[in-house]
TIKE-173957 format. One record per residue (C-alpha): z, x, y; residue number from 0. Coordinates in steps of 0.5 Angstrom, whole numbers. Layout:
TIKE-173957
     Z     X     Y seq
     Z     X     Y NUM
...
//
This chain:
TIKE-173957
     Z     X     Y seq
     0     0     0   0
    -2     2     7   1
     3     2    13   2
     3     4    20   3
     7     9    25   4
    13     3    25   5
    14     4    17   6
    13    12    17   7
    19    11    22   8
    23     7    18   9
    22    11    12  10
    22    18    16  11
    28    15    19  12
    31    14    12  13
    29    20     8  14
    31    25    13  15
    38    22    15  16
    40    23     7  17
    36    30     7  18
    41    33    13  19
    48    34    14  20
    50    31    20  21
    56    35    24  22
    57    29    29  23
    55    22    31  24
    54    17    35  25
    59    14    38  26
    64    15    33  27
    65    21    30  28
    64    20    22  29
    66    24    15  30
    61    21    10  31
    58    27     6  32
    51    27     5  33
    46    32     3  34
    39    34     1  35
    35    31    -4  36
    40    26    -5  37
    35    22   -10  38
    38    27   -16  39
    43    22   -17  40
    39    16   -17  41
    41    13   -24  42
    34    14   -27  43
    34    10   -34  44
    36     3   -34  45
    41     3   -40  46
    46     8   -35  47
    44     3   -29  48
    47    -4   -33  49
    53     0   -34  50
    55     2   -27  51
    51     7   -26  52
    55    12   -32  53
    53    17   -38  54
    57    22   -38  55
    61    20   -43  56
    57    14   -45  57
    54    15   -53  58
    47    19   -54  59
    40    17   -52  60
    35    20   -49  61
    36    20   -42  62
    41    25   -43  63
    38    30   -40  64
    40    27   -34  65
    48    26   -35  66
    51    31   -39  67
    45    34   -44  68
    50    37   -50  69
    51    30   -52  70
    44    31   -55  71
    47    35   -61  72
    50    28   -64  73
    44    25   -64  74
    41    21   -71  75
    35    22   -69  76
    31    29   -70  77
    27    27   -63  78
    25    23   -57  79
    21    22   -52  80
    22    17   -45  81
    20    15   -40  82
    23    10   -34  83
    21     7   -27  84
    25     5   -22  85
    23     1   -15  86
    26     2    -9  87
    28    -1    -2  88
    23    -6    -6  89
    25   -12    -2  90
    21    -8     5  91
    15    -5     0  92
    13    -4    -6  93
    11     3    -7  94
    17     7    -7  95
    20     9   -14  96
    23    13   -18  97
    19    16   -24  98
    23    20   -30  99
    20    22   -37 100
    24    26   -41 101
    24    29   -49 102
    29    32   -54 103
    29    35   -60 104
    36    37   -65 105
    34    44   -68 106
    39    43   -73 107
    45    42   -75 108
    49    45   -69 109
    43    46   -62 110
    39    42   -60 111
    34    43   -53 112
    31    38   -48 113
    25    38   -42 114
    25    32   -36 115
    21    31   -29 116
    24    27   -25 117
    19    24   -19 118
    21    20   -13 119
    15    19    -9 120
    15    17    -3 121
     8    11    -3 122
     2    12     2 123
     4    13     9 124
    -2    12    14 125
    -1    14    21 126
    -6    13    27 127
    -5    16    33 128
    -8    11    37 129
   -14     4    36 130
   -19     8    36 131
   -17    14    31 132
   -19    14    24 133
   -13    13    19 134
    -8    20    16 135
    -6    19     9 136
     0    21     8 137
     4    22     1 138
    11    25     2 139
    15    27    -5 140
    20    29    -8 141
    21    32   -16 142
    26    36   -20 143
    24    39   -27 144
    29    42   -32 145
    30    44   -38 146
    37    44   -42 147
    40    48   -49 148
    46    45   -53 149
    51    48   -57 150
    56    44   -63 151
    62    48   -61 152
    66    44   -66 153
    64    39   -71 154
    67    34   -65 155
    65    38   -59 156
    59    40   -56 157
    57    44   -49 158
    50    46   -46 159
    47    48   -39 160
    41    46   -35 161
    37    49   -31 162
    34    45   -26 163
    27    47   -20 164
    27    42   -15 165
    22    41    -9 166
    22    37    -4 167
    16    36     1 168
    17    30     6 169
    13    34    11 170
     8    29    14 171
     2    35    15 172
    -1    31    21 173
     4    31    25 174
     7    38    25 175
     2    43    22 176
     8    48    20 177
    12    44    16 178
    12    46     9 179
    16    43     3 180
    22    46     2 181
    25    49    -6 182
    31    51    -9 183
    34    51   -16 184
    41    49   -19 185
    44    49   -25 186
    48    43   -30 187
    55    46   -35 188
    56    40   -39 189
    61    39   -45 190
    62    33   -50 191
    67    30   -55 192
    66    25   -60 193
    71    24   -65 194
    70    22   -73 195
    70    14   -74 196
    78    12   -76 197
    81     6   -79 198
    85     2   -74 199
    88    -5   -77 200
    82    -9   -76 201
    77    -5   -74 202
    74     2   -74 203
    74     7   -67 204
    71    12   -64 205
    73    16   -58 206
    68    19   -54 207
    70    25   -47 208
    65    28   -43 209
    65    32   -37 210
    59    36   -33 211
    58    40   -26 212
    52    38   -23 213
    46    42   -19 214
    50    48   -17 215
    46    53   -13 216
    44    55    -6 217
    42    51    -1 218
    36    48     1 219
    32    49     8 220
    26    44    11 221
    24    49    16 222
    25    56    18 223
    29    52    25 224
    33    48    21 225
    39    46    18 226
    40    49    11 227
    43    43     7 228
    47    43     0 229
    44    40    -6 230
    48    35    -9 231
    53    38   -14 232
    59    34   -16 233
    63    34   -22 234
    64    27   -27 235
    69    26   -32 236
    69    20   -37 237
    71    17   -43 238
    69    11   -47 239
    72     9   -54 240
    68     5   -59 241
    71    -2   -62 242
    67    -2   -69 243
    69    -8   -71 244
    63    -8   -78 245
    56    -6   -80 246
    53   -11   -75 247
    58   -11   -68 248
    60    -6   -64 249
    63    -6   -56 250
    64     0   -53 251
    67     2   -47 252
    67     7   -41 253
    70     9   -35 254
    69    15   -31 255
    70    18   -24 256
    65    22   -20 257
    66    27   -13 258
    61    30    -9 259
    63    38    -9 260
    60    39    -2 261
    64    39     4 262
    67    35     8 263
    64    35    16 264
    70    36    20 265
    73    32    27 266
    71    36    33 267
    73    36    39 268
    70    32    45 269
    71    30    52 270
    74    23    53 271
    70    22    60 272
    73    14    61 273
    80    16    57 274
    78    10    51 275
    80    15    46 276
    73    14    42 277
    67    19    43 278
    62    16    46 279
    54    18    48 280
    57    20    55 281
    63    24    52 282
    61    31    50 283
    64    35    44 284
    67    41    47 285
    65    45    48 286
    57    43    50 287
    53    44    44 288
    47    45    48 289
    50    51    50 290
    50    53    43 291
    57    55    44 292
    63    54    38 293
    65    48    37 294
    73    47    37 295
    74    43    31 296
    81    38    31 297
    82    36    23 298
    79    38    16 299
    75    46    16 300
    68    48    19 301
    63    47    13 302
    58    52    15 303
    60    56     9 304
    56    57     3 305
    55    53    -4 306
    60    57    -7 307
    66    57    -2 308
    63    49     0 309
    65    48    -8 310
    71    49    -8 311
    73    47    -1 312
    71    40    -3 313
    77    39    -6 314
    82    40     0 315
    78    39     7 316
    78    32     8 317
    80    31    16 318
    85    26    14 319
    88    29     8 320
    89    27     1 321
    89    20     2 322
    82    22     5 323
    79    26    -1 324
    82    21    -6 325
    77    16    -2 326
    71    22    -4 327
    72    20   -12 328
    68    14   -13 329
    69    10   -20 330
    65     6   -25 331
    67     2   -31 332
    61    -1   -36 333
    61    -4   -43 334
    55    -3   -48 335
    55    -9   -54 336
    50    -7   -60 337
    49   -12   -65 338
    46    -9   -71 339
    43    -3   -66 340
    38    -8   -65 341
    41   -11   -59 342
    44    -9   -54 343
    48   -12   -48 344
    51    -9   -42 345
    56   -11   -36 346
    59    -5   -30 347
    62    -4   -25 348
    60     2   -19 349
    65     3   -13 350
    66     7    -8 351
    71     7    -2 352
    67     3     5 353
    69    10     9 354
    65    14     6 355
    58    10     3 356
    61     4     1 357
    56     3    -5 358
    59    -3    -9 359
    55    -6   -14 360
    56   -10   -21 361
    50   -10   -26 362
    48   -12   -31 363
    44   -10   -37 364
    39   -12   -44 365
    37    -7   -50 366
    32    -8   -55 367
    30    -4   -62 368
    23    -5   -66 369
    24     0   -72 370
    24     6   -66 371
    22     4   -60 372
    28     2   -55 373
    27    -3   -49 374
    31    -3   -44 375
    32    -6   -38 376
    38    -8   -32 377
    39   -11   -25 378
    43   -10   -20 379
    48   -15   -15 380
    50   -10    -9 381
    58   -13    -8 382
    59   -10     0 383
    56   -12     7 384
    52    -5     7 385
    46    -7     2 386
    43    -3    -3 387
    36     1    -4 388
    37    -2   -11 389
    39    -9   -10 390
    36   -15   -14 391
    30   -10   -17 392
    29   -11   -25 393
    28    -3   -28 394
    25    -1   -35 395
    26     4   -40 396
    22     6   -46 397
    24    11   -51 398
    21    13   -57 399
    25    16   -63 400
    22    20   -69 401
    26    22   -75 402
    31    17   -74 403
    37    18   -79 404
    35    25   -81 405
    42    27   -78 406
    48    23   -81 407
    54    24   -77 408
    59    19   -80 409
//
């Protein structure tokens, strides 16, 4: 679909204020974290998506790859492939999505190894100088490429790294012909425990913990003038447990807590000019940023700091304490019901503080299994004044499975 310069803005608009840490804004001072890329974290499969938004502690599938790649080890199944689409801001045009493709493949008992690419485009973005021009043709983009080894550990425990290229390329050629695409790479540690099936009175269990560090590397940079901007790494911690009540009915359920391991932007001084406590246009930060002066900074540390530094700052730099960072975690729970591993049910529950992105939404999920093709699909209800990208949108999955059952865990 063709739009004109006013929908270039609002798309430009989006993206860069997404891309681009924002040190200070107007009228009010603001602590919401935000980083470059941030598409990376954008659910791609719509069995995670019906769950809240979760996987790292979720039971295996192929999409793996994109939550926690050591569970890949206790899959069933010797190989698969996937692929997903997932419209966005589709109620305001209709082509602007997130594409995934991935593959796995266990290589015996104890390894296995996994590709993905993940695209998110951008849509055709037409620009006419004036009436009388003819029309530019923009595409802009974004995609990640990565690739995963993982190790059984333990019988129950699994870890593995993945590597990951990005680049990043909202360059609009016409407008500025010294815009390039920017790149940079990171790096994912995951690990993974599924316990043995166990007894109970009435029926059978299994627990499931997982945990990953996500996109650890440097930052990434748009243009030689511009800001650097962090990838976003976060950490996620989850555990689930399976009801396994017979051979045709199993509930299982996970939680799990996410946190964005980027600093937090600290609170600057500014000049009240009419005494109303609140920084306004006219109140400059002090001293005057256009002076290219040091600004003096009230609350929190300064994030002018490398990824590294900025990793571990994350944890205790939050202008307004501890109370502050826990606001920084943001929280899922989801149920997945399978009967005779043909069908599937899912529900969730995503949830994050309103001071620092205020994403809450409900889900809702269906899977269906013919001999060794998955489909999947799920739905999101946003539950905050602030509507989601995602809201009311319909996301397929389709996976492939070859050599199902050729591993038997239990």
């Amino acid at each position: 679909m063709k739009k004109y310069i006013l929908a270039l803005a609002i798309l430009l608009v989006f993206n860069v204020s997404n891309a681009q840490e924002e040190t200070i804004t107007f009228p009010n001072q603001s602590t919401v974290i935000t980083t470059g890329v941030p598409f990376m974290l954008i659910a791609p499969d719509a069995r995670s998506a019906g769950m809240g938004d979760m996987g790292v502690a979720t039971s295996v599938d192929a999409y793996s790859q994109q939550w926690n790649a050591a569970k890949y080890t206790f899959s069933e199944a010797k190989s698969g492939i996937a692929v997903s689409y997932t419209p966005y801001l589709s109620k305001l045009v209709n082509d602007i999505a997130v594409a995934y493709l991935t593959y796995f493949n266990r290589l015996d008992d104890r390894s296995s190894f996994g590709f993905s690419f993940k695209y998110f485009g951008l849509g055709e973005i037409e620009i006419r100088p004036d009436e009388f021009s003819e029309p530019l043709i923009e595409k802009p983009n974004e995609f990640t490429v990565d690739a995963s080894y993982a190790l059984r550990l333990a019988d129950q425990f699994s870890m593995a790294v993945a590597l990951r290229y990005l680049r990043s390329d909202l360059r609009i050629q016409s407008v500025d012909a010294n815009a390039s695409a920017a790149g940079s790479f990171g790096v994912d540690i995951s690990g993974f425990y599924q316990s043995e099936e166990e007894a109970y009175n009435s029926f059978n269990g299994r627990t499931r913990f997982g945990f990953a560090l996500q996109n650890l590397g440097p930052k990434i940079k748009y243009d030689d003038g511009g800001r650097e901007n962090f990838l976003p790494t976060n950490l996620r911690l989850g555990g689930g447990f399976d009801f396994i009540f017979d051979e045709y009915n199993k509930l299982g359920v996970t939680a799990e807590v996410t946190k964005l391991l980027v600093p937090t932007p600290p609170l600057l001084g500014f000049v009240d000019a009419n005494g109303d406590g609140v920084q306004n246009d006219d109140d400059p930060t002090t001293p005057d940023i256009n002076e290219g002066e040091e600004t003096i900074i009230t609350e929190g540390k300064d994030n002018n700091v490398g990824f590294l530094s900025g990793m571990f700052q994350s944890f205790g730099d939050a202008p307004g304490g501890f109370s502050e960072e826990l606001k920084e975690w943001t929280w899922a729970i989801g149920a997945e019901y399978l009967y005779q591993e043909s069908f599937a049910f899912r529900a969730g529950y995503f949830n994050e503080s309103d001071e620092k992105g205020a994403r809450k939404f409900f889900a809702l999920g269906a899977g269906f299994k013919y001999t060794t093709i998955n489909l999947d699909l799920s739905y999101l209800f946003s539950a905050s004044k602030i509507q989601s990208p995602l809201e009311n949108t319909l996301r397929f999955s389709l996976t492939f499975s070859f050599g199902d059952g050729a591993y038997d865990e239990y």
